[in-house]
BASE-249879 format. One record per residue (C-alpha): residue number from 0; x, y, z; chain; residue in three letters. Coordinates in Angstrom, 2 decimals. Example, Ala and Ser with C-alpha at 12.3 -4.5 7.8 and 13.67 -1.06 7.14 Angstrom:
// BASE-249879
<lopa nr="0" u="12.30" v="-4.50" w="7.80" kette="A" rest="ALA"/>
<lopa nr="1" u="13.67" v="-1.06" w="7.14" kette="A" rest="SER"/>
***
This chain:
// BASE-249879
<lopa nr="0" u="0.00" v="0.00" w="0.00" kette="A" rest="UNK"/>
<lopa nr="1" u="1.34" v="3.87" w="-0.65" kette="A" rest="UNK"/>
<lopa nr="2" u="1.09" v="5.72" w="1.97" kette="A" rest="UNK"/>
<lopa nr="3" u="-0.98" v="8.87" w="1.12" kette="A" rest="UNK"/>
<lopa nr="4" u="2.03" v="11.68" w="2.01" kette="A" rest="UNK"/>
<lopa nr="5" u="4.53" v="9.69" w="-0.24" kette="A" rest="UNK"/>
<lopa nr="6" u="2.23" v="9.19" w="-3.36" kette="A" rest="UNK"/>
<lopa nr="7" u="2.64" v="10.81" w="-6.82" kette="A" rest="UNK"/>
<lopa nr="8" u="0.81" v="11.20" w="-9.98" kette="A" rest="UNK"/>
<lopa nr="9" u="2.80" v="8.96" w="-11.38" kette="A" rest="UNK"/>
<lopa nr="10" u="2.23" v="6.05" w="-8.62" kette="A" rest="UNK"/>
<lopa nr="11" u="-0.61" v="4.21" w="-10.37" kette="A" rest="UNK"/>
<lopa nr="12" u="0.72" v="4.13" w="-13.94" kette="A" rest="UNK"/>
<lopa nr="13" u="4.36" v="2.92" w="-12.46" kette="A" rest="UNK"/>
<lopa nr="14" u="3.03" v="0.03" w="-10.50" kette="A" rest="UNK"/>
<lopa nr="15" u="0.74" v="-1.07" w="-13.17" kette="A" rest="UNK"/>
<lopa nr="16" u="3.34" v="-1.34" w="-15.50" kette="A" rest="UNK"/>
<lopa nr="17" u="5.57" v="-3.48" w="-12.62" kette="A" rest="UNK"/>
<lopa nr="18" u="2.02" v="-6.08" w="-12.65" kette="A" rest="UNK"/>
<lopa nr="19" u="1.79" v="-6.29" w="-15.90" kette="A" rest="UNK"/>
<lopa nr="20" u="5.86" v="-7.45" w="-16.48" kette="A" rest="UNK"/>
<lopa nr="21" u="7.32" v="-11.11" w="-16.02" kette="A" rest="UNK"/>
<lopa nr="22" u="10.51" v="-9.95" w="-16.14" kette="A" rest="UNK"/>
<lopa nr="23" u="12.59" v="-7.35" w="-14.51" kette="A" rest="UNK"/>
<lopa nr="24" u="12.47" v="-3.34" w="-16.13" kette="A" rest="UNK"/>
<lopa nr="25" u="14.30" v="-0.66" w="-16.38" kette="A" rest="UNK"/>
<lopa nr="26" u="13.59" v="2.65" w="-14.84" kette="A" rest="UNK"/>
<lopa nr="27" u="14.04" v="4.01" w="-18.27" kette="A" rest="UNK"/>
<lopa nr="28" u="11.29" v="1.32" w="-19.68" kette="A" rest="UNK"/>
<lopa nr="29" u="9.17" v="2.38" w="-17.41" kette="A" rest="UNK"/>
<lopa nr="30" u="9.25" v="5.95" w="-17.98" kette="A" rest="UNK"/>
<lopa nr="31" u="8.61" v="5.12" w="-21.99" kette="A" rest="UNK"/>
<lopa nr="32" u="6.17" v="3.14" w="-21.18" kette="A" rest="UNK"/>
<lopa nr="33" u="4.11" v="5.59" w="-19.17" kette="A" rest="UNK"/>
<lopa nr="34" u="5.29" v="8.60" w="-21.10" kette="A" rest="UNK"/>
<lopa nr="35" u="7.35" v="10.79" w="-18.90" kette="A" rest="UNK"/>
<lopa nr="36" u="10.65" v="11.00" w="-17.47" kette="A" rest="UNK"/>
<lopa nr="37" u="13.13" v="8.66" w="-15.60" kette="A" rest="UNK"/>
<lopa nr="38" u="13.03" v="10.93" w="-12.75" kette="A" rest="UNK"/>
<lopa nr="39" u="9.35" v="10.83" w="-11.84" kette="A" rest="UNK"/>
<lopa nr="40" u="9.61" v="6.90" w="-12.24" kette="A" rest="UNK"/>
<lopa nr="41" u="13.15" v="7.04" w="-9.91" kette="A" rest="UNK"/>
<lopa nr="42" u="11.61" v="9.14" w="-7.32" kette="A" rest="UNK"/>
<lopa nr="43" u="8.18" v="6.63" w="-6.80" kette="A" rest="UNK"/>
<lopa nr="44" u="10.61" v="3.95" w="-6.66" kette="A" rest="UNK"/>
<lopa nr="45" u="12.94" v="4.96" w="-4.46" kette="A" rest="UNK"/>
<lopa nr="46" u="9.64" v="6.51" w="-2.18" kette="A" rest="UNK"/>
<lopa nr="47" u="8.66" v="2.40" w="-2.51" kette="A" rest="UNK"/>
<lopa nr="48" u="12.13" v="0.99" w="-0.90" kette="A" rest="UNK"/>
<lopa nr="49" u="10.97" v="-0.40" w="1.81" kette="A" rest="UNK"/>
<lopa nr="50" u="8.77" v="-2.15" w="0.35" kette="A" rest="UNK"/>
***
């Protein structure tokens, strides 16, 4: 679960492209995949360490 104060806009479209893969991805996939930069994808995942 994201905790509310650590979400993005960016949250939802990052973890349904993790779901949806069988294999690992790049940060860099991701972002082409959603449609917007490897920073936006770096920070949710880095805000998702723990987890």
């Amino acid at each position: 679960m994201i905790p509310p104060e650590q979400g993005t806009e960016h949250s939802i479209d990052v973890l349904n492209v993790l779901i949806q893969q069988q294999k690992a991805i790049s940060v860099e996939a991701i972002a082409q995949i959603i449609g917007t930069d490897e920073y936006e994808v770096e920070e949710v995942l880095k805000n998702w360490l723990e987890f």
